[in-house]
C-alpha positions in Angstrom: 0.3 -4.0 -41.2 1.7 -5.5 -38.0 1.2 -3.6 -34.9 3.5 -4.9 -32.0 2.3 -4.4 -28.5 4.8 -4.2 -25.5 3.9 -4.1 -22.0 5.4 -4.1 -19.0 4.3 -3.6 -15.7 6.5 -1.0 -13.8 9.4 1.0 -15.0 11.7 -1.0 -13.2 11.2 -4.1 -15.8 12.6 -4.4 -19.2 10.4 -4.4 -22.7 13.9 -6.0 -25.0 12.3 -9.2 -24.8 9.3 -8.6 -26.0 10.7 -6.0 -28.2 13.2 -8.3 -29.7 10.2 -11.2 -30.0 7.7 -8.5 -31.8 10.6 -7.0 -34.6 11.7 -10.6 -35.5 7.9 -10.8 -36.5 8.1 -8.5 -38.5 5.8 -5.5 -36.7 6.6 -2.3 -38.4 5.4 -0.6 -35.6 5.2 -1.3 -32.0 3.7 0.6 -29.1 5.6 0.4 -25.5 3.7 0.8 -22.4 4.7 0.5 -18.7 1.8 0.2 -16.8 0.1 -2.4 -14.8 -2.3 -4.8 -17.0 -5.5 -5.1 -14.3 -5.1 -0.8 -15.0 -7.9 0.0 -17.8 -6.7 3.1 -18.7 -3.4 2.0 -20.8 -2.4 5.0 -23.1 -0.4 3.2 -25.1 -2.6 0.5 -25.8 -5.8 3.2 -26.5 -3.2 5.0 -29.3 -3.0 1.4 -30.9 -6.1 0.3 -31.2 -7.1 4.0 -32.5 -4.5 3.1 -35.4 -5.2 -0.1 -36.2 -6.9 -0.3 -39.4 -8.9 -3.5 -41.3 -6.8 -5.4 -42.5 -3.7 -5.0 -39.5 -3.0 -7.9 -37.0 -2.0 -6.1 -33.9 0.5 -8.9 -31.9 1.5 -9.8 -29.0 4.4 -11.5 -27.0 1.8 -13.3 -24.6 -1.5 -12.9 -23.7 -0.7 -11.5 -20.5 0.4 -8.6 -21.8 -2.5 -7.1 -23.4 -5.4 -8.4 -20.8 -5.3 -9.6 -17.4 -8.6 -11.0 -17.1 -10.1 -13.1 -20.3 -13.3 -10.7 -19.6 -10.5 -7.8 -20.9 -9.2 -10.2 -23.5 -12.5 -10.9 -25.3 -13.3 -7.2 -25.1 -10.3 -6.0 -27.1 -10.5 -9.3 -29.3 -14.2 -8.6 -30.0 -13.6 -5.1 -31.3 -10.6 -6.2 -32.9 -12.9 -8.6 -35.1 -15.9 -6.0 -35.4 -13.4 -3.8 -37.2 -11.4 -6.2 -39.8 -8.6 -6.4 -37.4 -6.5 -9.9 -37.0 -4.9 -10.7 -33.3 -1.4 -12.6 -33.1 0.1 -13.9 -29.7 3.7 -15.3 -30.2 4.0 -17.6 -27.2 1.4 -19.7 -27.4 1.2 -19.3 -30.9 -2.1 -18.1 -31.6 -3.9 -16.4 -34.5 -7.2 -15.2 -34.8 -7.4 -15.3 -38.1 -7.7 -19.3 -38.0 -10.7 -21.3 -37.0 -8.0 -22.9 -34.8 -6.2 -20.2 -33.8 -9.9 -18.5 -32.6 -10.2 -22.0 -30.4 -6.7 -21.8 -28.7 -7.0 -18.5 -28.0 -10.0 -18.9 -25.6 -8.4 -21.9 -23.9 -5.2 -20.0 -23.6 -7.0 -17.3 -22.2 -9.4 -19.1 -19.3 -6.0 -20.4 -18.4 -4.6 -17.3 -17.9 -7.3 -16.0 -15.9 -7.0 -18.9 -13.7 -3.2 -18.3 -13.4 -4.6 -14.4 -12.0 -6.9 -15.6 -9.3 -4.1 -18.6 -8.6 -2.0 -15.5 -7.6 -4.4 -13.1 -6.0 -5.4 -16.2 -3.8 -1.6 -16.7 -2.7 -1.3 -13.2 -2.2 -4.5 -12.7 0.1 -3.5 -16.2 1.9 0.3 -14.8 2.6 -1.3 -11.2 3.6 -3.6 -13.3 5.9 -0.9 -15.6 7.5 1.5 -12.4 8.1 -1.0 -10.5 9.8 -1.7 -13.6 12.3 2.2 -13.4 12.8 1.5 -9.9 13.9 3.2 -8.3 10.4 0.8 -5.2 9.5 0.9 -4.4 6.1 1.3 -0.8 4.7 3.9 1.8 4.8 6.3 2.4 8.0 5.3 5.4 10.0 7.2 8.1 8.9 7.0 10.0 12.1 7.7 8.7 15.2 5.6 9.5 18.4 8.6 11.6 19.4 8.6 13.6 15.9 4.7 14.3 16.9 5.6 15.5 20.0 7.9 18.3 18.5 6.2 19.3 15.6 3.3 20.5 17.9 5.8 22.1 20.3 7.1 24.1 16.9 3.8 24.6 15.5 2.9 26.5 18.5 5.0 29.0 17.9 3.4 31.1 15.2 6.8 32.5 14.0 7.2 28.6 12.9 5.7 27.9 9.7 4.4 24.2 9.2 7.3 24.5 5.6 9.7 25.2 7.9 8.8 22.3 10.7 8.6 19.7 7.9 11.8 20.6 7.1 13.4 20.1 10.5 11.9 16.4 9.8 12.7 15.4 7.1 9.2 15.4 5.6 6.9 16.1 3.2 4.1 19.1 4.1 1.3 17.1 3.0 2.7 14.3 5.6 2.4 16.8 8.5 -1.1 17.4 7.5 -2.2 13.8 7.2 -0.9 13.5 10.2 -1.3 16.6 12.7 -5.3 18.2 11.5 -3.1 21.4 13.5 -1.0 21.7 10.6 -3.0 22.3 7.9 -5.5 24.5 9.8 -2.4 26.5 10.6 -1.3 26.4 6.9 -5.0 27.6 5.5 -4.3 30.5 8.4 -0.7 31.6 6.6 -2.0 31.6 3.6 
């Protein structure tokens, strides 16, 4: 049997392609997953390889979407092999189940692990470069000095509860107690 494997890496991204790619070679089942590849904990993927039988070729679109690292790759491949089961990627066209096939896949995937750190590199270098602009990375503050300033004023009123201040700001509860410590010892006090 052909087990199709689609991956994407956040909800906002679109699996057609792959899905489209994986049907027209003939998988009669495919499993869908949105979730980053460097995560190891990929449900989706764990319910296919639980499935997969001797004798099944689990495929592919690229390599890319089933390991991020070849370390990952040669994991999954290895105990694919140990248990009778084939591997397919459709672009490159590989296929484990060729001597050939076996020796493309582990160029294709060194490559692919180079392409990674390629990236993380840029990533780190334009990280780097913004901060010496003065760009900090990270979230923007959600509250402003000012917004600080009142929610004390309003947590010092005990007839204030720190629901009801966070709610005069906009904000979340757990924000006022990341960042006022006042907050949440007045919260455990409520409660």
């Amino acid at each position: 049997m052909l087990l199709g494997y689609a991956r994407v890496s956040t909800t906002d991204q679109d699996l057609a392609l792959q899905l489209d790619a994986l049907r027209a070679a003939g998988c009669e089942r495919i499993f869908e997953e949105k979730a980053s590849g460097a995560k190891e904990d990929r449900p989706e993927l764990a319910r296919l390889l639980d499935h997969a039988r001797t004798g099944d070729v689990l495929v592919v679109w690229k390599l890319d979407r089933l390991a991020r690292s070849l370390k990952q790759l040669v994991l999954v491949l290895e105990d694919l092999g140990a248990r009778g089961v084939g591997f397919r990627c459709l672009a490159p066209a590989i296929d484990t189940t060729t001597p050939e096939g076996r020796l493309l896949y582990s160029i294709t995937g060194a490559f692919a692990e180079f392409e990674r750190a390629i990236i993380q590199q840029r990533t780190r270098a334009g990280l780097k470069a913004a901060l010496a602009r003065g760009r900090k990375g990270g979230r923007r503050k959600v509250l402003s000095d000012d917004d600080l300033v009142k929610a004390r004023a309003m947590l010092r009123d005990p007839l204030i509860s720190v629901a009801s201040v966070a709610k005069v700001l906009g904000v979340a509860r757990t924000t006022l107690y990341n960042h006022l410590p006042e907050a949440r010892r007045r919260a455990q006090e409520d409660a």
